[in-house]
Every structure is written in structure tokens, then in C-alpha cells.
C-alpha positions in Angstrom: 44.6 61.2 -68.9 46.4 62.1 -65.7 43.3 63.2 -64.8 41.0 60.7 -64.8 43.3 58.0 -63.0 43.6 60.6 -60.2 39.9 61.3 -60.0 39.5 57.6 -59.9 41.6 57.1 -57.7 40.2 59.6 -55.2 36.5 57.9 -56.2 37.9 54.8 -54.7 39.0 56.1 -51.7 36.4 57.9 -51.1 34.1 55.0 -50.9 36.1 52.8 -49.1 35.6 55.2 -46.2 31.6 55.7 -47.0 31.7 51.6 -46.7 34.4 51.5 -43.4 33.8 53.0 -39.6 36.2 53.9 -37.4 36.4 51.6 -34.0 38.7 51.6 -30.7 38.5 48.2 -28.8 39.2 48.1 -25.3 43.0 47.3 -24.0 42.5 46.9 -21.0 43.8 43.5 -18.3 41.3 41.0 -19.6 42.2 42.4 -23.4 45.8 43.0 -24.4 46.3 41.2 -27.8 45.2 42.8 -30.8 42.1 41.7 -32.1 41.7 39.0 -35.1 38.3 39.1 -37.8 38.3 37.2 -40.6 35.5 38.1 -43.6 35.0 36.1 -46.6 38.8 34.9 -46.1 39.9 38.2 -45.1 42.0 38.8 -42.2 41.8 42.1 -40.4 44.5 42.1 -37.1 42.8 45.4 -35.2 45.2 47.0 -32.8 43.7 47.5 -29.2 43.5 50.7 -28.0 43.8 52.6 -31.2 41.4 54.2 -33.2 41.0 52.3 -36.8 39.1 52.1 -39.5 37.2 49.2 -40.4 34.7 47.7 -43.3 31.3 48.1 -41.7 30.9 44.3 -42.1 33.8 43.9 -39.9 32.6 46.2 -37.2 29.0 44.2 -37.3 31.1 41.3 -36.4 32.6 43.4 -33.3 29.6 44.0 -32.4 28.1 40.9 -32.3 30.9 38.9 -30.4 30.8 41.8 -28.1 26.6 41.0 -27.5 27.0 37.6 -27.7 30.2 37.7 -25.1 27.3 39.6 -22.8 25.0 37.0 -23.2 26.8 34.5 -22.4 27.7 36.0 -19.1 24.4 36.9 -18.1 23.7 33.0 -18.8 26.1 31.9 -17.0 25.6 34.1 -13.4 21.8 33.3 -13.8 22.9 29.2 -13.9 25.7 30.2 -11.0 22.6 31.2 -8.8 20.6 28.6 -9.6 23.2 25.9 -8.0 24.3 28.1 -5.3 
């Protein structure tokens, strides 16, 4: 009986790293804090700097505030030379 707890148990953590990647975000001067996600009213605090491992979800969000954060500042020179 042992057994079968322990081979579930390694079945579980086997796929929560199949569903997880490992990220390192920046820490740099602009970024110093650690990084806050939330996911279906899950909180993940992700250390800067650091290699962790993540939900895939949570990396998509990453990755998405980090191409939206580029956006926007292409938007915004384009608009700075258009007054200047």
C-alpha cells in the first residue's frame, strides 16, 4: 500500500513539472521587486533574478505583459515623434 501512495505521489510531481517551465526575469535598475501573477485567484510572487519554475499559464502571462510592455513603447516614441 506503501507503494502505491509513493508512486502517486511521484505521478503528481511528475506532471506538475510536464505542466510548469522554468523562467528568470530580469533584475536589473528598472526591475528590482519580485514579480507578482495572479491566475484564477492564485498568487505566484516570482523572485527576480532567479531561475523558477512556473505553471505554463503563468509564464504565458509573462510573456504577454512583456509584449504588451514593448508595444506600448513603440506606441509611445512613434506619438513622441509625431509632436516633436
Amino acid at each position: 500500500m506503501a507503494k502505491t501512495a509513493e508512486k502517486e505521489l511521484t505521478e503528481e510531481i511528475q506532471k506538475k513539472e510536464s505542466d510548469s517551465v522554468l523562467v528568470k526575469l530580469p533584475k536589473d535598475r528598472e526591475h528590482q521587486d519580485d514579480y507578482y501573477a495572479c491566475l484564477n485567484g492564485k498568487t505566484y510572487l516570482i523572485q527576480r533574478g532567479k531561475e523558477v519554475r512556473v505553471p505554463k499559464a503563468v509564464a504565458m502571462i509573462i510573456e504577454n505583459q512583456e509584449r504588451m510592455d514593448a508595444l506600448a513603447l513603440e506606441r509611445s516614441e512613434k506619438a513622441s515623434r509625431k509632436f516633436a
